[in-house]
MIFI-237303 format. One record per residue (C-alpha): x, y, z; residue in one letter. Coordinates in steps of 0.25 Angstrom, whole numbers, plus 5000, padded with zeros to 4 digits. Last residue first. Example, Ala and Ser with C-alpha at 12.3 -4.5 7.8 and 13.67 -1.06 7.14 Angstrom:
BEGIN
505549965029S;504949825031A;
This chain:
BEGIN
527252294857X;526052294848X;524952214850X;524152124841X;522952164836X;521652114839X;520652074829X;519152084833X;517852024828X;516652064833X;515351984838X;513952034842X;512951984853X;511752024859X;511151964871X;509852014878X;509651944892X;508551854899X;507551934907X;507051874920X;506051934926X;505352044938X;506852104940X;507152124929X;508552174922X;508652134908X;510152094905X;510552124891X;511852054886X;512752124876X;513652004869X;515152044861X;515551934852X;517251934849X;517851884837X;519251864837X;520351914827X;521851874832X;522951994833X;523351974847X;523051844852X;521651814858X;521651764874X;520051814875X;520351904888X;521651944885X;521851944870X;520451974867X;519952074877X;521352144879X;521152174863X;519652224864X;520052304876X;521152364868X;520352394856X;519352454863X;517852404868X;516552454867X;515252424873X;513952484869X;512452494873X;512952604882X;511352654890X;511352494895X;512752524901X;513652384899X;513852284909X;515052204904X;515052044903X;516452014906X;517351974895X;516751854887X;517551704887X;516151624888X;515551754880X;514751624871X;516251604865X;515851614850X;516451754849X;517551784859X;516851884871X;516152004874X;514952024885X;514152134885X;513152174897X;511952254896X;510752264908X;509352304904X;508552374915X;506952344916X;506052454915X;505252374904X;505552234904X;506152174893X;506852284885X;507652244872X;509152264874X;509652404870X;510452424859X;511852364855X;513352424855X;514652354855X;515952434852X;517152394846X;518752454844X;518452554855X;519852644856X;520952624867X;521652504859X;521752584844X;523052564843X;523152424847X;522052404837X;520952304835X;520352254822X;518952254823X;517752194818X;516352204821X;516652364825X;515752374831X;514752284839X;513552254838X;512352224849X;510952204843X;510352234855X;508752184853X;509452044854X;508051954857X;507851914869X;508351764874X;507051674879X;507051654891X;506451514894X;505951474908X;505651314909X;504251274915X;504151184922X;504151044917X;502450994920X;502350914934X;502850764934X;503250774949X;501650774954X;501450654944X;502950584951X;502550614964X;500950534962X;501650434957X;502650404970X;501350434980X;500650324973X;501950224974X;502050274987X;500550244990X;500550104982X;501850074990X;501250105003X;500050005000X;
């Protein structure tokens, strides 16, 4: 009789158990309203010219999501085809800028330092803005845009 009970109590477990699958939340990417682009997009470096911009990124604002809510940028940089594994830090960048610029001598310390590329070699770099909607009532997921640009260095003189 205690068997018929448990093997009752057993069954009864496994219906309750076998409840529909919740429900899985999806967030689906928005569209790039940004555009980023970079210029130029490509570029020879020069020692001689190491304190003036050699590229600028620029991009328009990200779509709005919720009114009133703030839109965070940040832009990462790294060696194409890396997914940013090997990026520079992401940098904040002021949502009334829209631009980041970088000299020839940054771009140089970037890729010889940072990425290990010899002097004189041609890499391809992809820059990434990410826009962060601030909310505090829901969760939105960010706006990416890329762009790539192809850089040669130069070899120092000594």
């Amino acid at each position: 009789m205690n068997k018929k009970y448990i093997v009752s109590l057993v069954f009864v477990l496994l219906l309750c158990g076998c409840n529909k699958d919740p429900e899985e939340i999806v967030y689906l990417t928005p569209p790039d309203t940004m555009h980023v682009g970079v210029t130029p997009q490509e570029i020879t470096l020069s020692e001689e010219l190491n304190a003036e911009v050699a590229i600028t990124f620029s991009w328009n604002q990200a779509a709005v999501r919720q009114e009133l809510a703030p839109i965070k940028y940040y832009f990462k940089l790294d060696v194409a085809d890396r997914k940013f594994a090997t990026s520079i830090p992401k940098r904040e960048i002021d949502p009334e800028n829209l631009s980041i610029s970088f000299t020839h001598q940054e771009l140089f310390e970037l890729i010889t330092n940072h990425w290990k590329i010899k002097p004189g070699e041609t890499v391809e770099l992809e820059g990434e803005v990410i826009a962060y909607t601030e909310s505090a009532v829901a969760y939105f997921k960010p706006e990416l845009s890329k762009t790539r640009v192809l850089i040669t260095t130069y070899v120092p003189k000594k």
